[in-house]
SENU-246818 format. One record per residue (C-alpha): residue in one letter; z, y, x; residue number from 0. Coordinates in pm, 1 decimal. Each point is the difference from the previous one (the first is absolute). Example, Ala and Ser with C-alpha at 12.3 -4.5 7.8 and 13.67 -1.06 7.14 Angstrom:
BEGIN
<site badren="a" Z="780.0" Y="-450.0" X="1230.0" filo="0"/>
<site badren="s" Z="-66.0" Y="344.0" X="137.0" filo="1"/>
END
This chain:
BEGIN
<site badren="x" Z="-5735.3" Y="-2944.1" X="-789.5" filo="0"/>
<site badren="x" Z="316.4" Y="219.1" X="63.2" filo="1"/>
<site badren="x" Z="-49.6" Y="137.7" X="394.3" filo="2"/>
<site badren="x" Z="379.4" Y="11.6" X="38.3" filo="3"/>
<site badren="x" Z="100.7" Y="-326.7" X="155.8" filo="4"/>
<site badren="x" Z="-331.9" Y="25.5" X="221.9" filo="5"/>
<site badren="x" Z="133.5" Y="367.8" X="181.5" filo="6"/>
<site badren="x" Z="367.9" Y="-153.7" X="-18.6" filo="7"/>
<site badren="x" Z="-129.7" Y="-302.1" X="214.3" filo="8"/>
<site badren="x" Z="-178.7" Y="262.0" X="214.7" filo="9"/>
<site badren="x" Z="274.4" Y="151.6" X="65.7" filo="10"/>
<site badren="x" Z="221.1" Y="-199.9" X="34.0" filo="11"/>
<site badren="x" Z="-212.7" Y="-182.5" X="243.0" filo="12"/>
<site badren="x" Z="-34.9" Y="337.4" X="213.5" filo="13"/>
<site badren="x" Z="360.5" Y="32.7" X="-21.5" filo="14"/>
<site badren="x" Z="32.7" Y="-382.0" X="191.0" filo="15"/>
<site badren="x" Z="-203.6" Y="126.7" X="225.6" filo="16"/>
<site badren="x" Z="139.6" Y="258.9" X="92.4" filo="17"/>
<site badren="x" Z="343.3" Y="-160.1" X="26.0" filo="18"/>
<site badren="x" Z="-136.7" Y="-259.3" X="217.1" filo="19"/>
<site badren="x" Z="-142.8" Y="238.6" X="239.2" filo="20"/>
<site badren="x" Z="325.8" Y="205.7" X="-3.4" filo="21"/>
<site badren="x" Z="230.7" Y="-355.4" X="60.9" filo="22"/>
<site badren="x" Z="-265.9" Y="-75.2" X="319.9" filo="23"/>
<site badren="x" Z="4.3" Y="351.8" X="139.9" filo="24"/>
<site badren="x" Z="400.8" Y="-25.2" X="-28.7" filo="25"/>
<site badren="x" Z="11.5" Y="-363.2" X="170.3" filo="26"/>
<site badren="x" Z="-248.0" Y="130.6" X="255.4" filo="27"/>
<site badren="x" Z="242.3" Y="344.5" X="64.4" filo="28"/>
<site badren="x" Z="294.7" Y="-270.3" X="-9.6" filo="29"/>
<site badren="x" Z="-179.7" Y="-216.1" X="245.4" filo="30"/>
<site badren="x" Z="164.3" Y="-210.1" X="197.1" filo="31"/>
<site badren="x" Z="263.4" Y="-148.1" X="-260.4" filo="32"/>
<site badren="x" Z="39.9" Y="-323.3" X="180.3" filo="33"/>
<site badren="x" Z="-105.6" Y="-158.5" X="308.3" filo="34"/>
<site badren="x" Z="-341.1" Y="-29.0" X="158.9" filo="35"/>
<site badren="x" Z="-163.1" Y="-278.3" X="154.8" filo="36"/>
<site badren="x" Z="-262.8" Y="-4.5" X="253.3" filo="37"/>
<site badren="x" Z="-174.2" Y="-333.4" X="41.6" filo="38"/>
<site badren="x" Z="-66.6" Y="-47.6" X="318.1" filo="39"/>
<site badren="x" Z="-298.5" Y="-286.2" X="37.6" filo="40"/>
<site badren="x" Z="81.3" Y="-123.2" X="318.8" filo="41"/>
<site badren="x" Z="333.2" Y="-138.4" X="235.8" filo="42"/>
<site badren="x" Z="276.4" Y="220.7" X="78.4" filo="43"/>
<site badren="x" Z="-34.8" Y="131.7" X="322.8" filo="44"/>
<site badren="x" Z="-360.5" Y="99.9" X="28.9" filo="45"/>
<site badren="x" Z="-168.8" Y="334.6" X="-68.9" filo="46"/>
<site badren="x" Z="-2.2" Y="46.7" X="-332.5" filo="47"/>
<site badren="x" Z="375.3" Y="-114.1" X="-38.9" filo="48"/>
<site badren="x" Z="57.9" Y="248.1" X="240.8" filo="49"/>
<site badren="x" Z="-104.9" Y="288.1" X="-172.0" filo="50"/>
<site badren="x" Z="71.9" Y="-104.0" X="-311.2" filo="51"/>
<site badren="x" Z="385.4" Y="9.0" X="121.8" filo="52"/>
<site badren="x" Z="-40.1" Y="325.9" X="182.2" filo="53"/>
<site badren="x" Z="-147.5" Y="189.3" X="-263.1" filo="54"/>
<site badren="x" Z="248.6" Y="-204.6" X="-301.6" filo="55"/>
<site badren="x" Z="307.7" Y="100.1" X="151.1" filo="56"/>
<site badren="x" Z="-53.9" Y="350.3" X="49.1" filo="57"/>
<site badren="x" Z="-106.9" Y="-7.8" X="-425.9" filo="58"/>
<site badren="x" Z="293.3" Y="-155.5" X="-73.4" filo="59"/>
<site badren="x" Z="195.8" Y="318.5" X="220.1" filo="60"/>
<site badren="x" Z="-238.5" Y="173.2" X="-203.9" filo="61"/>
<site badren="x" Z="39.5" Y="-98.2" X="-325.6" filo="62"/>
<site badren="x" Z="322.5" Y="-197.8" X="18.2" filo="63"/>
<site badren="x" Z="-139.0" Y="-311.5" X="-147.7" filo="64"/>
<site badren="x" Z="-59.3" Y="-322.3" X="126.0" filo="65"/>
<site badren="x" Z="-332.2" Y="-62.9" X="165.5" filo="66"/>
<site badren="x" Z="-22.8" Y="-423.2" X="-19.8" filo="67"/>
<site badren="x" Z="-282.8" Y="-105.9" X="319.8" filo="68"/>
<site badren="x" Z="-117.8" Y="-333.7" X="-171.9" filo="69"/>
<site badren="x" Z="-194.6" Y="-231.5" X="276.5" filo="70"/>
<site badren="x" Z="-246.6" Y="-156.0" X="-192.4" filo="71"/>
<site badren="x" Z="-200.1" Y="-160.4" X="243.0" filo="72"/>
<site badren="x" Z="-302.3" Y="-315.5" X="31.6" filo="73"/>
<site badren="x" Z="-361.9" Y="-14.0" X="-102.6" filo="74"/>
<site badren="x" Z="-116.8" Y="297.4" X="182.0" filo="75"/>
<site badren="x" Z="200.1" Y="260.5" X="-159.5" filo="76"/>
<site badren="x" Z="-126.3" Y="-80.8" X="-329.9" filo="77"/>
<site badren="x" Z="314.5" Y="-120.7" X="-153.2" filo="78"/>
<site badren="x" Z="168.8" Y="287.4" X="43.7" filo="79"/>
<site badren="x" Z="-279.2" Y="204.1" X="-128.6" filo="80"/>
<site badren="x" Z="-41.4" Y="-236.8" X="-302.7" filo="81"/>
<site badren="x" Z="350.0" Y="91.0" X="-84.8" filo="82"/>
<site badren="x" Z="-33.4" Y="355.3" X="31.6" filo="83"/>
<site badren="x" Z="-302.3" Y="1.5" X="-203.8" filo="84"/>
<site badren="x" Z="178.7" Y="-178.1" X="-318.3" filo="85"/>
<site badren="x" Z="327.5" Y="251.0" X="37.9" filo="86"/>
<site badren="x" Z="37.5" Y="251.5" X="-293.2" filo="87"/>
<site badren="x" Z="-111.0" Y="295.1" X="103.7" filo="88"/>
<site badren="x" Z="296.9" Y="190.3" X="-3.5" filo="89"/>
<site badren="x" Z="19.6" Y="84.5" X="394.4" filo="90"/>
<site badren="x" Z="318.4" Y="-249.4" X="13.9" filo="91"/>
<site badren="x" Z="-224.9" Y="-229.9" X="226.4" filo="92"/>
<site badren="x" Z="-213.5" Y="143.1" X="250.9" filo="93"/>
<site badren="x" Z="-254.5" Y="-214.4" X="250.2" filo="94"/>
<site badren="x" Z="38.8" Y="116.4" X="411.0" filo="95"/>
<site badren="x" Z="-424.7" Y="-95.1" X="22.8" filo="96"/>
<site badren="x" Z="-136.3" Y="-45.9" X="365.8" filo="97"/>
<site badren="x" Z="-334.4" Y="-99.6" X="102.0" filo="98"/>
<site badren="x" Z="4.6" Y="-302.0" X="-103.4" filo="99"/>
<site badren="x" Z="-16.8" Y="189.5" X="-355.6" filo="100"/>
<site badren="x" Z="-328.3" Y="113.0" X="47.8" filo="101"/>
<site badren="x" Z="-150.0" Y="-302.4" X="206.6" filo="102"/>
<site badren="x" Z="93.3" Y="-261.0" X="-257.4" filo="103"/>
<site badren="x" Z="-285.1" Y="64.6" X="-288.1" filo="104"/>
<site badren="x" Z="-258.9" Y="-108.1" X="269.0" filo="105"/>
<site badren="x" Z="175.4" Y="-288.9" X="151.3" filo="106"/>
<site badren="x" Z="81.1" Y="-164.3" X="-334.1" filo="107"/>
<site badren="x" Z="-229.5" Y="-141.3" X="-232.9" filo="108"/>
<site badren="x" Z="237.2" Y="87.6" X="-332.5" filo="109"/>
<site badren="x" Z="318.2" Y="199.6" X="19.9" filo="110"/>
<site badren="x" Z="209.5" Y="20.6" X="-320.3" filo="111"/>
<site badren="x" Z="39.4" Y="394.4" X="53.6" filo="112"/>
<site badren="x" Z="-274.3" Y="298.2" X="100.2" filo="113"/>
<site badren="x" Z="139.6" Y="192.9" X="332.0" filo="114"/>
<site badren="x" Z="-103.6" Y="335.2" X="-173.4" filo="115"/>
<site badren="x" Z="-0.1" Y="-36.6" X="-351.5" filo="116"/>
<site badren="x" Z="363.8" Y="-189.7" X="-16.6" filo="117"/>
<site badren="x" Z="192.0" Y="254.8" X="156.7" filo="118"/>
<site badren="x" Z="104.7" Y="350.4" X="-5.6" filo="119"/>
<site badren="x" Z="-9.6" Y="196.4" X="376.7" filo="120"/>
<site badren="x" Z="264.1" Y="159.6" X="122.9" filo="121"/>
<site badren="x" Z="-47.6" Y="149.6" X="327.4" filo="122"/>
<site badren="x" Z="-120.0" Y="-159.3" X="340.9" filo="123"/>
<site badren="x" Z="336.2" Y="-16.0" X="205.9" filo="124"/>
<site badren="x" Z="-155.6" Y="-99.6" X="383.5" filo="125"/>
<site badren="x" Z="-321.5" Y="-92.4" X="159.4" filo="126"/>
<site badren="x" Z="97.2" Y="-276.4" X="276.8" filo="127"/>
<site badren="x" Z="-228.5" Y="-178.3" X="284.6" filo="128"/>
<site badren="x" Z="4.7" Y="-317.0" X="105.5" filo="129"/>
<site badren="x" Z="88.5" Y="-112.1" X="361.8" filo="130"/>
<site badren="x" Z="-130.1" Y="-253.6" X="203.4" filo="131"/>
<site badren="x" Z="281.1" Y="-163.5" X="176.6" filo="132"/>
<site badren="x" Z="38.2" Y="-249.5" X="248.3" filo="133"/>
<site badren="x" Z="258.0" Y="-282.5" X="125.0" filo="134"/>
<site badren="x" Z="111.4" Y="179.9" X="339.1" filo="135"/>
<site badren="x" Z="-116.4" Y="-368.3" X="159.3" filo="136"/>
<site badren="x" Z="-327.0" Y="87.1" X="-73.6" filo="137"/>
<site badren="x" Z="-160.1" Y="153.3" X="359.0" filo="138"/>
<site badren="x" Z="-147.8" Y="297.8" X="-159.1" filo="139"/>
<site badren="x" Z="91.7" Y="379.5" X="-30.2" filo="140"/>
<site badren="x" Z="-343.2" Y="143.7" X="-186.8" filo="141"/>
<site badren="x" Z="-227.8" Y="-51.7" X="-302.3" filo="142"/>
<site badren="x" Z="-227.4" Y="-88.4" X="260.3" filo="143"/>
<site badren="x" Z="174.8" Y="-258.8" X="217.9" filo="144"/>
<site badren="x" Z="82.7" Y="-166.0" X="-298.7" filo="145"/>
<site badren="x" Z="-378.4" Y="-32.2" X="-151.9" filo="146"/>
<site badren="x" Z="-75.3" Y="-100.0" X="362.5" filo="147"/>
<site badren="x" Z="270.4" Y="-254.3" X="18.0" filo="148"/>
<site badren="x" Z="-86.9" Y="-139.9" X="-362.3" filo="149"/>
<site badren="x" Z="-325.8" Y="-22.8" X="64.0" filo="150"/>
<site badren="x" Z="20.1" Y="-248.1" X="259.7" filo="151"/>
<site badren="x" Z="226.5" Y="-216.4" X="-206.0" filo="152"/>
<site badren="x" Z="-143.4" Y="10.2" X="-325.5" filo="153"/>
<site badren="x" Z="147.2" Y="-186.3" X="-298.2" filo="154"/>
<site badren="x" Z="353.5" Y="-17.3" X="239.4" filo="155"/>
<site badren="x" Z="203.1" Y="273.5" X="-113.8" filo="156"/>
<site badren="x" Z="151.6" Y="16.4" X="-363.3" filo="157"/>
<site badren="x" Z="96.9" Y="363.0" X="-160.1" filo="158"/>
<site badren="x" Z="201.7" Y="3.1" X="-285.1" filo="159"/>
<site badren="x" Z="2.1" Y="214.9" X="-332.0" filo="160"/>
<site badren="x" Z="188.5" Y="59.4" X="-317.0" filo="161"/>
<site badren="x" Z="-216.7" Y="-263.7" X="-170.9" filo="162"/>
<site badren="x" Z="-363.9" Y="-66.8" X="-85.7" filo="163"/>
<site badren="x" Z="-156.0" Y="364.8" X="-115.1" filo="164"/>
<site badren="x" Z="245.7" Y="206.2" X="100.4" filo="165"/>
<site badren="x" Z="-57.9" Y="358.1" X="155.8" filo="166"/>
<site badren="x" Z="91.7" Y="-207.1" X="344.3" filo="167"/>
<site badren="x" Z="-252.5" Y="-234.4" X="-47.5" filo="168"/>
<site badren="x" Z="-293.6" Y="165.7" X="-63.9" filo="169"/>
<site badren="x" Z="47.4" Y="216.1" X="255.9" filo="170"/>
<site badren="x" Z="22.5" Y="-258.9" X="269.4" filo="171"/>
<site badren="x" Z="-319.4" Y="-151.0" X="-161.0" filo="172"/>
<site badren="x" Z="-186.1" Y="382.4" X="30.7" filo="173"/>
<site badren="x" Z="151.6" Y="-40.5" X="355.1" filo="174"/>
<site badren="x" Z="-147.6" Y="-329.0" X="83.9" filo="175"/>
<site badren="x" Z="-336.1" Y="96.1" X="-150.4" filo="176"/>
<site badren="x" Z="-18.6" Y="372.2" X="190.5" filo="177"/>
<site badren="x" Z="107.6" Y="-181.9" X="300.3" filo="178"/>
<site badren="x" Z="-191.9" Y="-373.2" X="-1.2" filo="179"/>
<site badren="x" Z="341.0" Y="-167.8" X="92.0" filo="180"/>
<site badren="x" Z="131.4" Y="-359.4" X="-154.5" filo="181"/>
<site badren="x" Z="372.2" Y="-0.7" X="-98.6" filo="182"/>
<site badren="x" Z="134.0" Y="-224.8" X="-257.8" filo="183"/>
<site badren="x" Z="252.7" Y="150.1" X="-298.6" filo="184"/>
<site badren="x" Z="297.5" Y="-120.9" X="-116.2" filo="185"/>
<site badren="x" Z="96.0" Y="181.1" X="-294.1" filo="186"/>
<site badren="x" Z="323.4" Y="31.6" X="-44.3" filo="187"/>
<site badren="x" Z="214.9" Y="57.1" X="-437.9" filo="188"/>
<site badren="x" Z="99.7" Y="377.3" X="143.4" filo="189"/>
<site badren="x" Z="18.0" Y="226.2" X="313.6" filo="190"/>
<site badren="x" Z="323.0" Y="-93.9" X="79.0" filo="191"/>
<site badren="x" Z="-34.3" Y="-386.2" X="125.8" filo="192"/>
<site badren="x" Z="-374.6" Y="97.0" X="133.9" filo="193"/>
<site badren="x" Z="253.2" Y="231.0" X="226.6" filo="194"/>
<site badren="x" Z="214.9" Y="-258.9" X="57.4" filo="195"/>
<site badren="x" Z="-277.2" Y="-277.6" X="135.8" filo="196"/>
<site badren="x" Z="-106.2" Y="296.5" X="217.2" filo="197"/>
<site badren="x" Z="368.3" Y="74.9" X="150.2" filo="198"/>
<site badren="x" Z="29.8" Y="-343.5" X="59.1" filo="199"/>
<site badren="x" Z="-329.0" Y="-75.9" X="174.8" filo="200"/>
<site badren="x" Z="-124.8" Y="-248.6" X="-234.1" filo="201"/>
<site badren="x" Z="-293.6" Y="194.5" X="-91.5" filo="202"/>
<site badren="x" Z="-153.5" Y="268.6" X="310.6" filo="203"/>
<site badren="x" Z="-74.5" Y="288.7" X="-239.8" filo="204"/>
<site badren="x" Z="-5.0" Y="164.9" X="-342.6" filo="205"/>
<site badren="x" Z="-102.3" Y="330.6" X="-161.5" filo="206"/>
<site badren="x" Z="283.2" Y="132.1" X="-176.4" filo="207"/>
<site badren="x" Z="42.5" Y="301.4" X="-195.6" filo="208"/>
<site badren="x" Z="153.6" Y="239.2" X="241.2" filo="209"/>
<site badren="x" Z="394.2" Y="32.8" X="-198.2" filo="210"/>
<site badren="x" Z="0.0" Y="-341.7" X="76.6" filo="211"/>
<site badren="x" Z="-69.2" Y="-8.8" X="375.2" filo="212"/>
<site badren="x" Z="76.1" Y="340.9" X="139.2" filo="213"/>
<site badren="x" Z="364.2" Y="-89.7" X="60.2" filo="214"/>
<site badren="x" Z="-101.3" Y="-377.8" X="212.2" filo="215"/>
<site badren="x" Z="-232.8" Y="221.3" X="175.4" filo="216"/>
<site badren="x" Z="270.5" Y="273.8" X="141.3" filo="217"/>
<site badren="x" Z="197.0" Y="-319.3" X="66.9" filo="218"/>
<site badren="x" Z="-217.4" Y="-159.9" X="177.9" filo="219"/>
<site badren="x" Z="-20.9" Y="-298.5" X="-178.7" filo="220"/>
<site badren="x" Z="-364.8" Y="2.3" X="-88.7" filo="221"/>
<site badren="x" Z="-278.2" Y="229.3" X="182.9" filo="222"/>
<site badren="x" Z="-220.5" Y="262.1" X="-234.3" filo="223"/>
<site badren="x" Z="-352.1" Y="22.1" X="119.5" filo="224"/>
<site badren="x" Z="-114.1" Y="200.8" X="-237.5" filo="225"/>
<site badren="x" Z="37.7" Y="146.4" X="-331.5" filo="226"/>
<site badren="x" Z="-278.5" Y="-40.8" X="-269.0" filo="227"/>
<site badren="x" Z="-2.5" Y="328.6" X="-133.6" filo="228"/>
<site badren="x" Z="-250.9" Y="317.9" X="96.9" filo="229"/>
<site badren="x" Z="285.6" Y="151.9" X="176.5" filo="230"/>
<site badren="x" Z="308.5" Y="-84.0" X="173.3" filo="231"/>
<site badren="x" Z="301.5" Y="-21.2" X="-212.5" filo="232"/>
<site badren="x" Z="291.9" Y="178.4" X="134.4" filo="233"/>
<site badren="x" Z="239.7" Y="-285.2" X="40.4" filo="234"/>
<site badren="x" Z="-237.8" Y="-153.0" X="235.6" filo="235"/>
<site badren="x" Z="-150.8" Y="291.2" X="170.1" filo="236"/>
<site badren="x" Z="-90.8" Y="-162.4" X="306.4" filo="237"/>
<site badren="x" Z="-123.4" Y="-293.9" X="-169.4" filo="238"/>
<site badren="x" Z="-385.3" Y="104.8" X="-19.3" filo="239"/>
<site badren="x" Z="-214.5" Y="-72.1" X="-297.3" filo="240"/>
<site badren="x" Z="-209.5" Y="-315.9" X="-1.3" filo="241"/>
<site badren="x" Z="-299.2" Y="213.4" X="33.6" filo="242"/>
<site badren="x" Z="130.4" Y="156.2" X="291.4" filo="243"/>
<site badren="x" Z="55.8" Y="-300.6" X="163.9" filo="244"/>
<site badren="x" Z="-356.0" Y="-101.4" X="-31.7" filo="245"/>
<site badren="x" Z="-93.5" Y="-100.5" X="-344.9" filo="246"/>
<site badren="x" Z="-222.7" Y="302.7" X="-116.8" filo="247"/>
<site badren="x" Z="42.8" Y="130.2" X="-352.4" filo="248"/>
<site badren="x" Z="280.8" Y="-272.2" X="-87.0" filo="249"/>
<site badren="x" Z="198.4" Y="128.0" X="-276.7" filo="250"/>
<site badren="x" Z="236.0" Y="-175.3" X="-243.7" filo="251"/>
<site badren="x" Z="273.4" Y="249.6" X="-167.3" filo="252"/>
<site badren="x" Z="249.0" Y="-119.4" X="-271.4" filo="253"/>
<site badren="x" Z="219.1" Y="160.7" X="-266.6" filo="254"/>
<site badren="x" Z="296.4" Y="-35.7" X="-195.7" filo="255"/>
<site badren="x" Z="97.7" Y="216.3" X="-333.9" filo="256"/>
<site badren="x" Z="174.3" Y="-47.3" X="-307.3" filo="257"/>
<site badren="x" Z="-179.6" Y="-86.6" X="-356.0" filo="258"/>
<site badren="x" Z="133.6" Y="-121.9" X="-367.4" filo="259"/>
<site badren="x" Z="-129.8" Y="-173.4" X="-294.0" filo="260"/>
<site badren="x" Z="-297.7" Y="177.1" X="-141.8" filo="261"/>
<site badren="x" Z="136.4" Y="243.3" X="-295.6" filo="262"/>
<site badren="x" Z="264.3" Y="141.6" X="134.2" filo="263"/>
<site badren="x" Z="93.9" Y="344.2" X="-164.9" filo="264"/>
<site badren="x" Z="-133.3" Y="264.8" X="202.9" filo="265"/>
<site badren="x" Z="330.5" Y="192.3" X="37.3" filo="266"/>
<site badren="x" Z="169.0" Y="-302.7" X="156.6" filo="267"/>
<site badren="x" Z="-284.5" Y="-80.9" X="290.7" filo="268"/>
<site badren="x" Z="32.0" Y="393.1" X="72.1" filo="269"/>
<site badren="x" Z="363.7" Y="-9.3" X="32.0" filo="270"/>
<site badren="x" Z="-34.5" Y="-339.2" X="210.9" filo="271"/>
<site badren="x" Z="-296.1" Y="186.6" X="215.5" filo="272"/>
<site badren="x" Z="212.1" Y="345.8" X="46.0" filo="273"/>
<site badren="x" Z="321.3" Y="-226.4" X="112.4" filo="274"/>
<site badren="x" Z="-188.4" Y="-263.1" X="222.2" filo="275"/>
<site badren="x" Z="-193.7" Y="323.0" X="168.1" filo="276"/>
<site badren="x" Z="260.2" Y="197.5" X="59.5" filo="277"/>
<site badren="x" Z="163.7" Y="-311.4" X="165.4" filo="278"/>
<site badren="x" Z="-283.8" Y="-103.4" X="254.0" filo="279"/>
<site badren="x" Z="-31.8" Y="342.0" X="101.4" filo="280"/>
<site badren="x" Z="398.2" Y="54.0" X="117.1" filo="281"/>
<site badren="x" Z="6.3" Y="55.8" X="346.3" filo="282"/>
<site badren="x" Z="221.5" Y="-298.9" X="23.7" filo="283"/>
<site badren="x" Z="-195.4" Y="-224.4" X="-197.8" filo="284"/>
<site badren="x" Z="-327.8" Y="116.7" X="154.5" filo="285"/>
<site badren="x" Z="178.7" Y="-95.2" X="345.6" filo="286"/>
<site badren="x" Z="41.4" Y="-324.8" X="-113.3" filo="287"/>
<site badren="x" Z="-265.7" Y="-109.1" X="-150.6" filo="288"/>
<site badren="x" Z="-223.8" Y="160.5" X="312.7" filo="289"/>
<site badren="x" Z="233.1" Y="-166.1" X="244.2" filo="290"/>
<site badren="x" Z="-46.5" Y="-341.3" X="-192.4" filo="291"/>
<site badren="x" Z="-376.5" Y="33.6" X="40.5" filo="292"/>
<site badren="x" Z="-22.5" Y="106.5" X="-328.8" filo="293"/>
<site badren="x" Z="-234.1" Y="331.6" X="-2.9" filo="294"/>
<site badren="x" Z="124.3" Y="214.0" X="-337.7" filo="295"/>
<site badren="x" Z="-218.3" Y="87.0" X="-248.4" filo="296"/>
<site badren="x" Z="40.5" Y="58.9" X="-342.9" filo="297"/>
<site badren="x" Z="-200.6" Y="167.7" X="-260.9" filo="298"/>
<site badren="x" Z="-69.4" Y="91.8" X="-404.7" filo="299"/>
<site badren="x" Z="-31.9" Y="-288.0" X="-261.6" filo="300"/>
<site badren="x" Z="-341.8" Y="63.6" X="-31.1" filo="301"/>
<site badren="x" Z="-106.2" Y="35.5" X="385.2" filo="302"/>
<site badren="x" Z="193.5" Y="-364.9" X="33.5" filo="303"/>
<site badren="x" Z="-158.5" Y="-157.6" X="-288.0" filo="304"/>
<site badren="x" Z="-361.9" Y="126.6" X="177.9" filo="305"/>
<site badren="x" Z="108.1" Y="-134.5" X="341.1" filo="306"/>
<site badren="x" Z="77.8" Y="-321.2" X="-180.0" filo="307"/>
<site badren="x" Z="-350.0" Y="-62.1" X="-105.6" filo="308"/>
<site badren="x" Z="-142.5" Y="84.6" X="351.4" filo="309"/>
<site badren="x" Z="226.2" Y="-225.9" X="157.6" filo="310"/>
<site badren="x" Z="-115.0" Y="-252.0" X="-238.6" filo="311"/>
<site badren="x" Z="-364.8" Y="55.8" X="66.9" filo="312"/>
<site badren="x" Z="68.4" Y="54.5" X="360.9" filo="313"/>
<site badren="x" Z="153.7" Y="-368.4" X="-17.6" filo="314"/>
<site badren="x" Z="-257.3" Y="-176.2" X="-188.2" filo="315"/>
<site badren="x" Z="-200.0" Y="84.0" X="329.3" filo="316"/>
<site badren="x" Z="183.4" Y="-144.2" X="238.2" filo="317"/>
<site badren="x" Z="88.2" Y="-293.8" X="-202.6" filo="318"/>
<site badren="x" Z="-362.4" Y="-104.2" X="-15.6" filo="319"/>
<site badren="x" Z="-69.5" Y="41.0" X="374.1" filo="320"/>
<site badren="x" Z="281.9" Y="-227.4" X="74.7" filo="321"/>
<site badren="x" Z="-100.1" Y="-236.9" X="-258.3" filo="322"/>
<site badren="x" Z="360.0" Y="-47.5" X="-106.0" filo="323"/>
<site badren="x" Z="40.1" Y="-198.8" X="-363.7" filo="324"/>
<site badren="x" Z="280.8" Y="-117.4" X="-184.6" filo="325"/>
<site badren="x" Z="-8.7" Y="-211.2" X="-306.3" filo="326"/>
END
């Protein structure tokens, strides 16, 4: 059997190879060529939209291409996700993943996508808390008045939330656990019109992720009671923490970061983590963010993809003591 066309093939094979790592280290040093979109799973106007817009526009001053935000909200974030999951992973369409991300593989029975295994981490962009707020009608100026007043009126007054599982949610459910009180939810498609039944008095209180409320709060326009995280955020500092106000050990922190389609080359999420780090940590864009209620945070590929799986775990948790399920 002549060897020849065998070590030809071998070659030539080697030499495919090679070219095809050379074309995707070139695309990856050329990256971006065209316009980015980050699909943002929920209604403009709430956290996530926020940043996603914030940190987009300064890219596109960065890299002088377009950065599309595409509002993909409904089902609990997952459509957006789903999408995001089934993009090519060529870093052209990028996922701004909340909590929500890492809540959803215990409160659905089937998902069509794995939180971890789908998608390739970027960096962590902010760690946010959520506030409890308050119609100003409502007679109360302290995490304890209010468990006071609601527990004489139990069943009466109705909180609202960005839907059925969200971050909001189950922290209202920890919070009527931890505290023995009996308020109904009204869950809301989004933060914004759960914000908007709350301005308007049609439902006495929500817990919103702090972007979302700090500016109604400096307006007046709803009261803060207190913010869910371990510490005070800065935007709020004289709002004191829920556990400060009487509910010991209460804790329930969020996140928001950036993530891609699982296989994306290795040079592009580096370039995408270098530019969206260097970004969060401007002074002016660290201002912002903080003053939103936004607390930035970013870190490696690796650290983010770790924190992911913690969240997740961290989740599953609190999922199970609320006994929140959705088919």
């Amino acid at each position: 059997m002549d060897a020849k066309p065998t070590l030809r093939a071998v070659v030539a094979a080697c030499l495919a190879v090679a070219a095809a790592g050379a074309a995707l280290e070139s695309g990856a040093q050329a990256y971006p060529a065209k316009p980015i979109r980050i699909v943002v799973p929920f209604p403009a106007g709430g956290t996530s939209d926020i940043l996603a817009r914030a940190v987009g526009q300064k890219l596109n001053e960065e890299w002088k291409q377009q950065i599309i935000v595409d509002n993909r909200p409904g089902a609990g974030a997952n459509i957006g996700a789903e999408i995001v999951a089934k993009a090519p992973a060529d870093g052209y369409t990028l996922f701004l993943a909340s909590t929500i991300h890492t809540i959803n593989p215990s409160l659905y029975a089937k998902l069509t996508y794995d939180p971890v295994r789908d998608f390739a981490p970027i960096t962590l962009i902010a760690e946010t808390s959520q506030v409890l707020a308050v119609h100003p009608s409502l007679p109360v100026m302290t995490v304890r008045e209010f468990i006071a007043y609601a527990r004489k009126r139990p069943g009466e007054l109705n909180y609202s939330s960005a839907g059925n599982g969200s971050q909001p949610h189950l922290t209202a459910e920890m919070f009527k656990t931890q505290t023995g009180i009996n308020i109904a939810h009204v869950p809301y498609k989004g933060a914004p019109p759960a914000m908007v039944d709350l301005l308007a008095g049609q439902v006495a209180l929500t817990f919103a992720t702090a972007p979302s409320a700090v500016a109604h709060v400096k307006s007046g326009k709803i009261r803060a009671l207190g913010v869910s995280t371990a510490k005070r955020i800065s935007a709020l500092p004289n709002v004191p923490t829920i556990a400060e106000g009487g509910v010991a050990g209460f804790e329930a922190g969020g996140s928001n970061g950036l993530v891609g389609p699982a296989g994306m080359p290795p040079a592009v999420v580096e370039r995408l983590n270098a530019a969206v780090v260097k970004i969060v940590n401007e002074p002016a864009m660290h201002k912002f963010l903080s003053d939103q209620g936004a607390e930035p945070r970013t870190m490696t590929p690796a650290e983010y993809g770790a924190y992911i799986k913690s969240e997740v775990v961290k989740w599953a948790k609190v999922v199970k003591v609320s006994g929140a399920k959705i088919d």
